[in-house]
N, C-alpha and C positions, 0 to 999 in steps of 0.2 A: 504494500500500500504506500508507502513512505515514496519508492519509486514512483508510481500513478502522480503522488502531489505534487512531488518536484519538478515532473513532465510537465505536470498540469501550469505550475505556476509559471515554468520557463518559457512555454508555448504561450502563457498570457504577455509575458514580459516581453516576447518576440514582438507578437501581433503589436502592443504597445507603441515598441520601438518604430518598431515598418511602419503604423499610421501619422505617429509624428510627423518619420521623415518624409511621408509623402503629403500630410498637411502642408511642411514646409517649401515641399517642392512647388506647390500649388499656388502658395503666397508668392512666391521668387517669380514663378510662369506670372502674377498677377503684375509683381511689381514689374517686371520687362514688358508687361504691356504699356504699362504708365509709363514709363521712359520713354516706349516708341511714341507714346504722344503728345508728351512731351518736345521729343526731337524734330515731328511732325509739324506744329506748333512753333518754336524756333526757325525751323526751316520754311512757313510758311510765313514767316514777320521778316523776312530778310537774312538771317541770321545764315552761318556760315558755320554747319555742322559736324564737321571735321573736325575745325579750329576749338568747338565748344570741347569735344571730346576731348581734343587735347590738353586743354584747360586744365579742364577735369584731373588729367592726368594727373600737370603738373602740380595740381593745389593737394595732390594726396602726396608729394613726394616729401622727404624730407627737405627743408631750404638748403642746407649743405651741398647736398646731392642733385638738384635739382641744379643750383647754381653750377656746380662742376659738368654737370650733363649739357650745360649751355654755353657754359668756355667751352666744350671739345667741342660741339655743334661750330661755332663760331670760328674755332682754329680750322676746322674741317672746311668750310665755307670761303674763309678766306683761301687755303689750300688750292682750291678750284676753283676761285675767281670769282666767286657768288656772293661775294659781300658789294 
């Protein structure tokens, strides 16, 4: 019997798990819908979507890092005459 419970309880603990993750997956599918409309939205006010995302990027970076990622950019640039 002891085996039966702990089956019983680990198959509850399963299902558990797996419905979270799949709640959560649901949410993520939800919230990438709002982004797209987001971007949709931007992109239909004139905005330059690309550029947002990159934004984006850089505002999640560290400053440190960020700033050194824009010196090589700029050495590189100059490098090939694109400045």
């Amino acid at each position: 019997m002891t085996d039966d419970t702990s089956q019983t309880v680990a198959a509850g603990q399963l299902r558990a798990i797996i419905e979270r993750i799949e709640r959560l997956n649901e949410e993520a599918r939800a919230i990438g819908d709002d982004k797209k409309e987001i971007f949709a939205e931007a992109k239909g006010t004139g905005f330059d979507t690309r550029a947002i995302k990159s934004l984006i990027r850089l505002r999640r970076m560290d400053p440190a890092a960020r700033q050194e990622e824009e010196s090589i950019l700029d050495l590189y640039k100059a490098a090939l005459g694109m400045l």
